[in-house]
C-alpha positions in Angstrom: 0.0 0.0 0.0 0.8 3.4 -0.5 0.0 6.6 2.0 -2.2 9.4 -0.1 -2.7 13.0 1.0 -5.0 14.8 -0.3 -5.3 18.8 -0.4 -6.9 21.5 -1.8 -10.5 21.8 -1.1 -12.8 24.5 -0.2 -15.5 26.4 -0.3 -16.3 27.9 -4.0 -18.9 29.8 -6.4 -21.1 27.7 -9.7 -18.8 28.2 -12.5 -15.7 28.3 -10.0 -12.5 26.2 -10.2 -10.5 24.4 -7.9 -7.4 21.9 -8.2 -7.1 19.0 -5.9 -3.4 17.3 -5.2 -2.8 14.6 -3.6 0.6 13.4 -2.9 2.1 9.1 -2.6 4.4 8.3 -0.7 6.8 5.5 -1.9 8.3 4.4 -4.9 6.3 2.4 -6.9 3.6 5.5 -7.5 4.4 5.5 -11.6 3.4 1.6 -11.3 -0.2 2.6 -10.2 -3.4 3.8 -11.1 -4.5 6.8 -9.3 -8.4 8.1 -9.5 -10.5 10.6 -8.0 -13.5 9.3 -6.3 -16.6 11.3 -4.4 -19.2 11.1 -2.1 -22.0 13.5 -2.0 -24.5 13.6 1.4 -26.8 10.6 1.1 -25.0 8.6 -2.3 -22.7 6.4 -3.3 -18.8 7.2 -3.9 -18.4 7.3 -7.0 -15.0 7.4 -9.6 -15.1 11.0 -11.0 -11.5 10.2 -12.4 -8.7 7.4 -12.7 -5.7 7.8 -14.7 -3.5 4.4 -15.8 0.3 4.3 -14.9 0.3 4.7 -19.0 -1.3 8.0 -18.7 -4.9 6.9 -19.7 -7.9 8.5 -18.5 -11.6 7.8 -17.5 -14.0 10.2 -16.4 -17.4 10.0 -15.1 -19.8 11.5 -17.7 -21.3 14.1 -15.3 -17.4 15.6 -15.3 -16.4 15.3 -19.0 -15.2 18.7 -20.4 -14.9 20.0 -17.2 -12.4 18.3 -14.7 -9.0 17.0 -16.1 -7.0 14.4 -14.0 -3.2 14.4 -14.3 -0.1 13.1 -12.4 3.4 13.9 -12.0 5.6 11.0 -11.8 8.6 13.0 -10.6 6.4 14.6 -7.5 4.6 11.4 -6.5 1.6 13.8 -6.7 -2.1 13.4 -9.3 -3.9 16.2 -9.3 -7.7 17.2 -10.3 -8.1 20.3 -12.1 -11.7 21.3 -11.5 -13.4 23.8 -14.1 -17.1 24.9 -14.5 -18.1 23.7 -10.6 -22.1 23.0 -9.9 -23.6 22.5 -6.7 -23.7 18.9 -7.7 -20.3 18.5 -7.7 -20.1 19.2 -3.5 -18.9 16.1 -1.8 -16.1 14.9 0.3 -13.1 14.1 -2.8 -10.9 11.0 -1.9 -7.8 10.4 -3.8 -6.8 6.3 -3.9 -4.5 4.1 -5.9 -4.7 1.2 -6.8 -3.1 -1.5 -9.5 -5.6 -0.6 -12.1 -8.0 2.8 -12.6 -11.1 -0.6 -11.5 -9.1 -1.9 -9.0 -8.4 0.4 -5.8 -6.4 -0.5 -2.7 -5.3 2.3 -1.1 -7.2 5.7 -0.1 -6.5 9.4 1.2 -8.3 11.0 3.7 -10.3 12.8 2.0 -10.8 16.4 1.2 -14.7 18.5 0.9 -15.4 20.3 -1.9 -18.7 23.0 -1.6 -20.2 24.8 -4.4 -22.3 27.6 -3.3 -25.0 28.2 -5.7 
């Protein structure tokens, strides 16, 4: 397992942006999948965003055009770039890795995420 993280949340305006890092500790991060997942008040968590140790990307469909998942192999660090925010996008944001973006083994601690209408 790896240790995750996770920082930059907070409270922000519809049509806002934000950028979520989360930072690995170890050396094998380049070797792992890293995602975004969130839970809004009274759902599921869900995968808003994995990236593959290739560089591949999923998104959920709600996000498309809007967020953008990277990493930096050199920083042990993904990040979420977050553009366009609705209040449907509040939730507690949890970054986790994993062997594969469907396969997740290890998780941050989590980080909210408000978007004020």
């Amino acid at each position: 397992q790896v240790q995750l993280v996770g920082s930059g949340g907070g409270l922000v305006q519809t049509g806002g942006s934000l950028r979520l890092s989360c930072a690995a500790s170890g050396s094998i991060f380049s070797t792992m999948a890293m995602g975004w997942h969130r839970r809004a008040p009274g759902k599921q968590r869900e995968l808003v965003a994995g990236i593959s140790s290739g560089g591949g990307t999923k998104y959920a469909d709600s996000v498309k055009g809007r967020f953008t998942i990277s990493r930096d192999n050199v920083k042990n660090t993904v990040y979420l770039q977050m553009n366009s925010l609705k209040p449907e996008d509040t939730a507690v944001y949890y970054c986790a890795a994993g062997p594969t973006i469907w396969n997740w083994g290890s998780w941050g601690q989590g980080t909210q995420v408000t978007v004020a209408s």
